[in-house]
Backbone as CSV, one residue per row, in Angstrom:
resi,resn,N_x,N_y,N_z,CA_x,CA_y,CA_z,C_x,C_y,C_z
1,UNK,-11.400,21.651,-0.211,-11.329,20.257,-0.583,-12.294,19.442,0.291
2,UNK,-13.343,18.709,-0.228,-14.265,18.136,0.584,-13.604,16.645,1.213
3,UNK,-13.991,16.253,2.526,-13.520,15.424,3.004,-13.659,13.828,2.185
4,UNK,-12.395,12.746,2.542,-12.545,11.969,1.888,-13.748,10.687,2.406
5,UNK,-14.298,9.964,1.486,-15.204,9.169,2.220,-14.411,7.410,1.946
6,UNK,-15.065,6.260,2.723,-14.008,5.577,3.101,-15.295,4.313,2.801
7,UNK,-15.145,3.230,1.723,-15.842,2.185,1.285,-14.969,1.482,1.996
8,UNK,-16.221,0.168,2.560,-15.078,-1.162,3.381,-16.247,-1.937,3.338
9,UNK,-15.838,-3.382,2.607,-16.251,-4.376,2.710,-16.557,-4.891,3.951
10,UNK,-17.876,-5.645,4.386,-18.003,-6.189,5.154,-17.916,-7.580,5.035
11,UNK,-17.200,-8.398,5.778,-16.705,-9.563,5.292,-17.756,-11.145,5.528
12,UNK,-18.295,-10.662,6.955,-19.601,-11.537,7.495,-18.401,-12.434,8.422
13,UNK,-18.994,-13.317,9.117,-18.316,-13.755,10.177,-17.701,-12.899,11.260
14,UNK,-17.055,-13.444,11.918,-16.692,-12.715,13.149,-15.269,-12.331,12.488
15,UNK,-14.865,-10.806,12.115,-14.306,-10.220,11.144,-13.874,-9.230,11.475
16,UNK,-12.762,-8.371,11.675,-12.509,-6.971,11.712,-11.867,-6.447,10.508
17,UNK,-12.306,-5.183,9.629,-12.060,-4.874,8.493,-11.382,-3.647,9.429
18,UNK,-10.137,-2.894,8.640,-9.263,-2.114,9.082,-9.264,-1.008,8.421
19,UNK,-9.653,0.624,8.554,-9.528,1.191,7.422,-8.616,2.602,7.755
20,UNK,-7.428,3.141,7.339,-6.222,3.820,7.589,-6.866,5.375,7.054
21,UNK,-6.746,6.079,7.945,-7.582,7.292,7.353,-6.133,8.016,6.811
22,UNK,-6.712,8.543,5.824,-5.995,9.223,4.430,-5.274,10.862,5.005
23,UNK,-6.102,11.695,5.354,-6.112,12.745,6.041,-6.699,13.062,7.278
24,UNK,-6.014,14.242,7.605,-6.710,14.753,8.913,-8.398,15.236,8.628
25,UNK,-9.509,14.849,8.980,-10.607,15.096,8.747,-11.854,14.759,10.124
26,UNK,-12.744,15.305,9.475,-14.216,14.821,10.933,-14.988,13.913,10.260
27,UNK,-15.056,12.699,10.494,-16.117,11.757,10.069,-17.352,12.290,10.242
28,UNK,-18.425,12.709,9.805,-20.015,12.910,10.344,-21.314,11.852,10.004
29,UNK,-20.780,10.811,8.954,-21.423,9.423,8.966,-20.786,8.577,8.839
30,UNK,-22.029,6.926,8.983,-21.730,6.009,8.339,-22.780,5.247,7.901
31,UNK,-22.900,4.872,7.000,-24.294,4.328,6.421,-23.704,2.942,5.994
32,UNK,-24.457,1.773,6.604,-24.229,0.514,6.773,-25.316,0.514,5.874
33,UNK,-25.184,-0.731,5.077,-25.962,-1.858,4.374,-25.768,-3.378,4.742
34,UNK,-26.390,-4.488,4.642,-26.083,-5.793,4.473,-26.729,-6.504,4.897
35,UNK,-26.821,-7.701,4.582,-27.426,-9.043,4.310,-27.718,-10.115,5.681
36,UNK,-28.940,-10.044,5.942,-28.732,-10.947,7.630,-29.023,-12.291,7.005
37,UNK,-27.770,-12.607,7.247,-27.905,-14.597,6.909,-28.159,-15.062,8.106
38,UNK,-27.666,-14.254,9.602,-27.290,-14.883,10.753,-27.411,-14.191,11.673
39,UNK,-27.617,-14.074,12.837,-27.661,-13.176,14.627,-26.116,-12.171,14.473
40,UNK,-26.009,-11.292,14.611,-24.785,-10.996,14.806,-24.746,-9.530,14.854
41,UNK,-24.081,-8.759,14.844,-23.474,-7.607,15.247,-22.514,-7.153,14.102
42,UNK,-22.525,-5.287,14.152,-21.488,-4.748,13.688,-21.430,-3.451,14.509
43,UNK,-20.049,-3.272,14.736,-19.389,-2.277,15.273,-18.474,-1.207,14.659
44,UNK,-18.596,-0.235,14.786,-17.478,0.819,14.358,-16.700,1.047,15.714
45,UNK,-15.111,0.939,15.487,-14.376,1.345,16.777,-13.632,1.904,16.405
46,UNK,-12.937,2.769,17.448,-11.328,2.790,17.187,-10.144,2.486,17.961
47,UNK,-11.090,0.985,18.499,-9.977,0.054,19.296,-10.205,-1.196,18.057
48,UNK,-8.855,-1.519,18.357,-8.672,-2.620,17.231,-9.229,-4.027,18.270
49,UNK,-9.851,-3.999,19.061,-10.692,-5.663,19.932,-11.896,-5.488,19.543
50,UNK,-12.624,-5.926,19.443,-14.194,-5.558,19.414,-14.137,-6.357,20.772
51,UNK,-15.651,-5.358,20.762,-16.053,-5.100,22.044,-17.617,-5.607,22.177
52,UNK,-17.584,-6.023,21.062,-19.330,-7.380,21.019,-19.207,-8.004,21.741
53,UNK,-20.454,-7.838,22.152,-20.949,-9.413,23.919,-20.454,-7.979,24.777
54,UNK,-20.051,-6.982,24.962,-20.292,-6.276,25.734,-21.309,-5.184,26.336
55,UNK,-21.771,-4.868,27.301,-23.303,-4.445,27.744,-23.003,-2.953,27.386
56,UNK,-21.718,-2.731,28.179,-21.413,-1.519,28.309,-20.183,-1.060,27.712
57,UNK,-19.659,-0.821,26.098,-18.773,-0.733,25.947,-18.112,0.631,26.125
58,UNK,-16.508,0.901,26.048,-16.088,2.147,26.289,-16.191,3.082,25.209
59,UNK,-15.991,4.180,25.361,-15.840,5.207,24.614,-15.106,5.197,23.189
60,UNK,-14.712,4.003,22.819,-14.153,3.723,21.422,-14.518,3.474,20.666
61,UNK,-16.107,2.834,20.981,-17.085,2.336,20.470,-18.067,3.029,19.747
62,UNK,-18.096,3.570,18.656,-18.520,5.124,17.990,-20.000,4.588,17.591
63,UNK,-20.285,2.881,17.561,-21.353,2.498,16.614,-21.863,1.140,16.779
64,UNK,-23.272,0.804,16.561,-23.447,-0.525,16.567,-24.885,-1.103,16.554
65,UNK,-24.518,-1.774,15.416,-25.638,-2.174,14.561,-26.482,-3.947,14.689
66,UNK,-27.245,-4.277,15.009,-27.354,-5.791,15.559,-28.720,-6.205,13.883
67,UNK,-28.055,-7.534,13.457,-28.260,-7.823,12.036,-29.019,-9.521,13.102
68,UNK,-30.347,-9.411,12.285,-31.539,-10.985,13.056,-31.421,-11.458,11.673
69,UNK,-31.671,-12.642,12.365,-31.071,-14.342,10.890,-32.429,-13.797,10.130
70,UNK,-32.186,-14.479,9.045,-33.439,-14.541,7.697,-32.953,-14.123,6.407
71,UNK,-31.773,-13.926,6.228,-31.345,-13.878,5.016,-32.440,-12.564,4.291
72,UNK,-32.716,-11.870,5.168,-33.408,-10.245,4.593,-32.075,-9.321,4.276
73,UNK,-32.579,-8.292,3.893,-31.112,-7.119,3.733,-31.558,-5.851,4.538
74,UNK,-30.693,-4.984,5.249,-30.586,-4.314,6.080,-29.758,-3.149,5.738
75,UNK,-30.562,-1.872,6.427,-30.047,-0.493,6.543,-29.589,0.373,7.524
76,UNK,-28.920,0.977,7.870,-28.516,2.098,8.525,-27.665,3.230,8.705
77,UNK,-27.767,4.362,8.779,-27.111,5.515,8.919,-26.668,6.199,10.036
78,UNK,-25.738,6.291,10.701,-25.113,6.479,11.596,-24.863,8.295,11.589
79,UNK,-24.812,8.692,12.301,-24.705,10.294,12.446,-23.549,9.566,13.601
80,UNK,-22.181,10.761,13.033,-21.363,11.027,13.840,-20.999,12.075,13.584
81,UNK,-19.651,12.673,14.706,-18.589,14.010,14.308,-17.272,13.110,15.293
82,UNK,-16.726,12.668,14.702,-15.530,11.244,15.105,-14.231,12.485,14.064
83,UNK,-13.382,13.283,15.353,-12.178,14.024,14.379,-11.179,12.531,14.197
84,UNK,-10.552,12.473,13.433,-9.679,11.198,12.962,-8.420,12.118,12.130
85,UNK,-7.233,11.631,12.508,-6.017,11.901,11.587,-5.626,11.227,10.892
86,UNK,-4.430,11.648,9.880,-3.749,10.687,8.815,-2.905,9.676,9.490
87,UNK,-3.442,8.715,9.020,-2.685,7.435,9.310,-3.241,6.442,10.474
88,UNK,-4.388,6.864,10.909,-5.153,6.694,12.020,-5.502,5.193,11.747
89,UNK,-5.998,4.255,12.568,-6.724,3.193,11.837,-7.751,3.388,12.450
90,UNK,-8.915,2.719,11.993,-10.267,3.047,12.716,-10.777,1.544,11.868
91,UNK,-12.075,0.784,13.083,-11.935,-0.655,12.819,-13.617,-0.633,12.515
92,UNK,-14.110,-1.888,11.860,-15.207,-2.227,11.752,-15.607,-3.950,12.047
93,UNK,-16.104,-4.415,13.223,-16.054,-5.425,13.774,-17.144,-6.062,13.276
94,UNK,-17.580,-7.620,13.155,-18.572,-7.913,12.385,-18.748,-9.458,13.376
95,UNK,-20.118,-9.965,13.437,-20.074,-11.292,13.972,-21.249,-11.409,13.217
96,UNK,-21.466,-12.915,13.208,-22.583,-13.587,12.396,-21.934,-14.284,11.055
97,UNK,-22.456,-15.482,10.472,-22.036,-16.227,9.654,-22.621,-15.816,8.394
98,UNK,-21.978,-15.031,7.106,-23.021,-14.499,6.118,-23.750,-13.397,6.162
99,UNK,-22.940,-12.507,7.328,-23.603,-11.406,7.313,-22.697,-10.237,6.688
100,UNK,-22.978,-10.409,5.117,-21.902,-10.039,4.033,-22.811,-8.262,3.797
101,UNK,-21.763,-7.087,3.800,-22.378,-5.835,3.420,-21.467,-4.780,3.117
102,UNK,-21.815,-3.771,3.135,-20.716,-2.294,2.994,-21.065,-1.392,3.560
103,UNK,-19.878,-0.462,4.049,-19.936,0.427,5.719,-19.275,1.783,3.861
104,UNK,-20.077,3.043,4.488,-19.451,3.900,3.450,-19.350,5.060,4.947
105,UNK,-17.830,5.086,5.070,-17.668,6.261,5.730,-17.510,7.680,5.555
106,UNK,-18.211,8.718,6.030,-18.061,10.403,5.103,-17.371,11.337,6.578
């Protein structure tokens, strides 16, 4: 059975989207898309605080993507191996005003 993959809106603003993993599985990406209206940041964690504005964040911090104003659109693919269980939550942190996109987790 191939592992499940995990669509989550990105909301724009300073935002944490929440996503409850289904089964026991190994994440090995994440491929971000979205829209820079504004300066801001996105994070993959699996602490529910974000940890933006930090230099040095801890080990929870699996990811992180920095989105420059101009209303351009933006890419990236993340290589991970993140093991995650059922029922787990695992977070996606967002800052910037309009910085609207989608995180597809595999």
């Amino acid at each position: 059975m191939a592992a499940r993959a995990y669509v989550v809106d990105i909301a724009g603003g300073t935002a944490t989207a929440t996503i409850q993993i289904q089964a026991t599985q190994t994440l090995t990406s994440m491929a971000l898309s979205w829209v820079n209206a504004a300066a801001g940041k996105i994070e993959l964690s699996l602490s529910s605080t974000s940890q933006i504005g930090t230099a040095q964040p801890d080990t929870n911090v699996l990811a992180r993507a920095s989105a420059s104003a101009g209303a351009n659109t933006a890419a990236m693919v993340f290589s991970l191996r993140q093991p995650v269980k059922a029922f787990q939550s695992i977070y996606i942190h967002c800052t910037g005003a309009g910085n609207l996109g989608t995180a597809v987790l595999r």
